[in-house]
N, C-alpha and C positions, 0 to 999 in steps of 0.2 A: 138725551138732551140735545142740546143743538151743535153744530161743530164753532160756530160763530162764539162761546160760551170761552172755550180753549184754547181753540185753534188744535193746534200739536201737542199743546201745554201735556206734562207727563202726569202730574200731581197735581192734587185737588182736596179744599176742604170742602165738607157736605155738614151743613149745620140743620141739625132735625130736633124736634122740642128742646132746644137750645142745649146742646151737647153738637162737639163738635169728631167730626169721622175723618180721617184720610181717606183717600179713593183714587183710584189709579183710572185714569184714561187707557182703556182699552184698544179703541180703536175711534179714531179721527175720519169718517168718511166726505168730504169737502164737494165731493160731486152731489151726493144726499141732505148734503147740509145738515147730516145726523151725527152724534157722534155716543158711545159706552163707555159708563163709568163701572167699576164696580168698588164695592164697598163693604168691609169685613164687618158688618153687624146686619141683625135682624131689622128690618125695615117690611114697613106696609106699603100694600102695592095696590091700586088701583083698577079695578077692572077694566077688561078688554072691551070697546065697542065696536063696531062695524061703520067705519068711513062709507061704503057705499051705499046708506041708510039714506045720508045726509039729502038733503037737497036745497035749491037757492031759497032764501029766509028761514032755513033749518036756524032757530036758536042754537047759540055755546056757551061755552063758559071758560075762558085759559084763565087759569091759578097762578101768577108770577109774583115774583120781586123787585118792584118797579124801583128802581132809583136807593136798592138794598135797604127798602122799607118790609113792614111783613109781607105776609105772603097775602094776596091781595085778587079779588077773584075780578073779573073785567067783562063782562056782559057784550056778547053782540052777535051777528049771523051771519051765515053764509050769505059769502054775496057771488063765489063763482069756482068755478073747476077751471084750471087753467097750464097750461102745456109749457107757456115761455110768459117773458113779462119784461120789456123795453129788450128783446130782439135776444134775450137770450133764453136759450130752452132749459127744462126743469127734467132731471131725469127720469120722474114720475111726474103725474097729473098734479099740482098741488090745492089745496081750500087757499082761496082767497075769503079773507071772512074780516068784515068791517068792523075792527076793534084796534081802536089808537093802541099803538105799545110803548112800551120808554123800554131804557138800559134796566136790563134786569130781568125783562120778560122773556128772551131767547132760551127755550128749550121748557118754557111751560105748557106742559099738558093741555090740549085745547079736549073737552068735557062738554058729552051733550047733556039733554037736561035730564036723564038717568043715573048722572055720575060717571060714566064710564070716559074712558079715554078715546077719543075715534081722530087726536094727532098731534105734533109735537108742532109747537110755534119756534119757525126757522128763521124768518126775514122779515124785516118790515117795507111799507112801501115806501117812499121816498118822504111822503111827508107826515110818515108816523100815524095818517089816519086808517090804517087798513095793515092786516098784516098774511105771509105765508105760513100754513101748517102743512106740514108732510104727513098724508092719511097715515092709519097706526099700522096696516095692510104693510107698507112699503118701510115703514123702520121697526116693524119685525121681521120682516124680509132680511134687512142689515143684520139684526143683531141675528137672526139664524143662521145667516153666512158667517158670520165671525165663528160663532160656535160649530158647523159644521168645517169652516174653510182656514179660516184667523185672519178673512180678508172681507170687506167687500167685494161681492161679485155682481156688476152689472152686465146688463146685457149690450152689444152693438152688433152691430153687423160687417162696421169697416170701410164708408162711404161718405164722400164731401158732395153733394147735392147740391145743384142751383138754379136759378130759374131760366128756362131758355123764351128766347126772344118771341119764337113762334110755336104755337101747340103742336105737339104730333098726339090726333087724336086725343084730341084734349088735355093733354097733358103737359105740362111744364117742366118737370121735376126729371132733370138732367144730370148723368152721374159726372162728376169733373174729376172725380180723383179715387180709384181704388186702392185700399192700405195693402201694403203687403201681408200674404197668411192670414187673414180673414176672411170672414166663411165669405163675406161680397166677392174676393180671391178668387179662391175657392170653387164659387158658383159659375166662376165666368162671364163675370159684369165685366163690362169695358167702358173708359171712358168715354164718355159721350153717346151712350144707351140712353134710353127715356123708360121712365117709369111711368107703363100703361097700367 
């Protein structure tokens, strides 16, 4: 599901053909905007799709709970693959895909038109008419690090990046700040290298 659903929250009802389940939050990943429930009953599961399928006007289909009405299926397409969005970045590529959402929809399924799942709806855009899905690639990725780790694990390198005023060889992209004990560290990046 989405982390924006919880938060940190510990406990959870999960209402399926109107029977109601407890289910515990797993894990809360806030950088992925994903988060895992689990849930002590048998439960149908949706097949696996391939996000890299997708392409710009690829039809979907996300399945939510708009305004804790039924579940309620929302029609619309990819409109873009995208890295950041008003300046901040997204740990993976996300689907921007043009489907208004309301309160209820974070962490429905987005379904191409096979049925399969190819991502989970994480965010909406500012004005409710377009929303973010995290491809299915990148929250099984999560939920396999929990299971092998009990953590999320992403990757960094350990570097504060910024644009310098003048290209060296075309390049802008200026290291201002190396973390300590990261592999940037490590490498023997120094401040104020350019990245050729």
């Amino acid at each position: 599901t989405a982390y924006t659903v919880g938060g940190e929250a510990g406990n959870f009802t999960i209402e399926f053909n109107g029977k109601k389940y407890p289910a515990r939050q797993l894990l809360a990943d806030i950088r992925s905007g994903t988060a895992v429930l689990k849930i002590e009953a048998p439960t149908p599961a949706l097949p696996i799709g391939k996000s890299e399928e997708l392409q710009v006007a690829t039809p979907v289909v996300a399945v939510g709970y708009p305004f804790d009405l039924p579940e309620t299926p929302n029609f619309g397409m990819v409109a873009g693959f995208d890295r950041k969005y008003l300046g901040r970045y997204f740990s993976t590529t996300h689907l921007r895909v043009n489907l208004p959402t309301q309160r209820g929809e974070a962490g429905a399924p987005l379904l191409n038109m096979k049925g399969e799942v190819v991502g989970i709806v994480v965010s909406s855009l500012e004005n409710n008419s377009a929303c973010y899905a995290v491809p299915i690639e990148a929250a099984e990725k999560i939920r396999g690090d929990f299971v092998r780790f009990g953590e999320a694990r992403h990757g960094w390198v350990g570097i504060n990046v910024s644009e310098t005023s003048e290209p060296v060889e075309g390049s802008r992209a200026e290291m201002t700040q190396i973390m300590d004990d990261t592999p940037a560290a490590h490498s023997g990046i120094k401040p104020g290298d350019v990245l050729l």
